[in-house]
Phi, psi and omega in degrees: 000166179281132164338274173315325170293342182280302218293327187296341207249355165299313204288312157345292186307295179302357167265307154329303175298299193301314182273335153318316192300330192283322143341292176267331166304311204283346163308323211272299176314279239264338177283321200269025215225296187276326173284333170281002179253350167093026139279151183279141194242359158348298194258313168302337162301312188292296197311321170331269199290013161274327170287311143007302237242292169320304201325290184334295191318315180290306180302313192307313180276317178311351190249005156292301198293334170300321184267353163287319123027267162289006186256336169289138172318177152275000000 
């Protein structure tokens, strides 16, 4: 693949990660939020781990896209 075109869907890919994460802390917060008032927190869990679950999916590719990345010439 083309360099740049790697360099365009890395930076993406990194950005995906930054906004997963933030994703899942304000996610992290609102089950331990709800469970500490004493709600079922049943559905918001699951919604946990599907970001959870996304999150995994996003780093994988990004640590595709560094090491194909890194296979290219400069």
């Amino acid at each position: 693949m083309d360099r740049r075109f790697l360099e365009e869907h890395l930076a993406m890919a990194e950005r995906h990660v930054a906004e997963g994460e933030v994703h899942l802390l304000r996610q992290r917060q609102l089950v331990s939020d709800l469970r500490r008032s004493g709600h079922d927190t049943t559905e918001s869990e699951k919604f946990l781990a599907q970001l959870e679950a996304m999150q995994v999916m996003h780093l994988e590719h990004r640590d595709r896209l560094r090491l194909e990345l890194g296979s290219i010439q400069p």
